[in-house]
Structure formats: structure tokens, C-alpha cells
C-alpha distance (Angstrom), angle and dihedral (degrees) to the residues before:
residue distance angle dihedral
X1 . . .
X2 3.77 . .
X3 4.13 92.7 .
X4 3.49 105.5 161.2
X5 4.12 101.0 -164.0
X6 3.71 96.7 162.4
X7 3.70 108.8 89.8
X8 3.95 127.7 -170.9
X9 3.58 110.1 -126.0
X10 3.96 87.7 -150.2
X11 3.87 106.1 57.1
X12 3.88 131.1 -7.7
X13 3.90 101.6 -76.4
X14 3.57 119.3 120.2
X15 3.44 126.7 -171.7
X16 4.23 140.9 -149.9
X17 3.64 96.4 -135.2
X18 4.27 131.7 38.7
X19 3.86 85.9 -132.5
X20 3.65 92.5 53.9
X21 3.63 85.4 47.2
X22 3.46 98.1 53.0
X23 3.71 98.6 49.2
X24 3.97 87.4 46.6
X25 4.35 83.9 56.9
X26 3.72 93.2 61.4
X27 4.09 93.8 72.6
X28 3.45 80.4 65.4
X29 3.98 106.1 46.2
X30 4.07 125.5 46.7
X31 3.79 88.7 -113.0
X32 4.27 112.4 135.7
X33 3.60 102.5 171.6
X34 3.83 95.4 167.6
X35 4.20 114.3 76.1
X36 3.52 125.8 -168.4
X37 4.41 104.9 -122.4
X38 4.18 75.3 -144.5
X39 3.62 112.8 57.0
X40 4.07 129.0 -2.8
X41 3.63 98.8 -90.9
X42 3.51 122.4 126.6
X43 4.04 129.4 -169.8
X44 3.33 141.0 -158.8
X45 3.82 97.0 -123.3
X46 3.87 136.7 28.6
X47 3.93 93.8 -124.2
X48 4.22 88.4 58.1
X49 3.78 89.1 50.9
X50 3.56 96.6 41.4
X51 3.53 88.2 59.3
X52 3.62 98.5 47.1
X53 3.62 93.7 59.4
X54 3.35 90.5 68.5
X55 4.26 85.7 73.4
X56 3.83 72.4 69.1
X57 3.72 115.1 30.7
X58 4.13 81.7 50.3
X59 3.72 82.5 -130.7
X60 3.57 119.6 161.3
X61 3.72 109.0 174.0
X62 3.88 93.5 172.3
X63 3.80 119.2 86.8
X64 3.84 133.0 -174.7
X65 3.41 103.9 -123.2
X66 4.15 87.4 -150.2
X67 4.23 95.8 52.4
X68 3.08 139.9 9.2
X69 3.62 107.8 -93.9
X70 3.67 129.8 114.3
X71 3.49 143.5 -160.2
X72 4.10 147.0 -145.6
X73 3.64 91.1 -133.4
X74 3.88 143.5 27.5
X75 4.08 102.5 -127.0
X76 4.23 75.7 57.4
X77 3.76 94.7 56.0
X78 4.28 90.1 40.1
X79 3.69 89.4 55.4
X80 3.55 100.6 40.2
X81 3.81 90.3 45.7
X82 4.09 88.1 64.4
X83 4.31 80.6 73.2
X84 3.72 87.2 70.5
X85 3.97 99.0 38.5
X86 4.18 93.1 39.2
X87 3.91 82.5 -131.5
X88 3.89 111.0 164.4
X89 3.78 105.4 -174.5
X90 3.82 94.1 -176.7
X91 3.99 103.5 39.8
């Protein structure tokens, strides 16, 4: 039904689920429950820190599919791709 009864306190977002809610609240607070084992960086969600342990893994799961190089994250790989299709998106 798209009835959002979960409200932020904070700003006008409101939200379906509490959990959804909850993870919304922590742009507003200091709280970075996830740590990296690596380094002593903490996030505010588990996607963020997953992809900064790639810096250490070396992983780079995202491949040009026109050379060979690679990258840590996918917004890298989009804007490198526009080498190969001459795209300028803010000419």
C-alpha cells in the first residue's frame, strides 16, 4: 500500500519498516557500528565497509569490458568507461 508509518524524528523521511528506520537514524547520530578487522575505520553500514575492504583485500570486482583494467568500486568503472565511449556528461 506504500504506508510509510515509521517517521524519523530528525528530518521528514519515514520509513515501512523499524529496521529501515533505524539504519536511516544513523546519518544523523555519530554511531559506526561496523569496523574494518584491517584498519580503524568504522561505518555506518555493512555495505560501506564491505566495500572498503577491498582497499585491503586488493579486490577489484569491476572490470572494463574494453581493457583490462579494474576497479574497487562501480561509480570508478562508470566513469572510466566514458574513455572508451568519448561520453562527456557535463560538456
Amino acid at each position: 500500500t506504500g504506508e510509510r508509518p515509521f517517521a524519523c524524528t530528525h528530518c521528514p523521511k519515514a520509513f515501512m519498516d523499524k529496521s529501515t528506520l533505524g539504519k536511516h537514524q544513523r546519518v544523523h547520530s555519530l554511531e559506526q557500528p561496523f569496523t574494518c578487522d584491517s584498519c580503524p575505520k568504522a561505518f555506518k553500514d555493512k555495505p560501506t565497509l564491505i566495500n572498503h575492504q577491498r582497499v585491503h583485500t586488493g579486490e577489484r570486482s569491476f572490470v572494463c569490458d574494453s581493457c583490462p583494467k579494474a576497479f574497487w568500486h562501480k561509480s570508478s568503472l562508470k566513469k572510466h568507461q566514458r574513455v572508451h565511449t568519448g561520453e562527456k556528461p557535463f560538456a
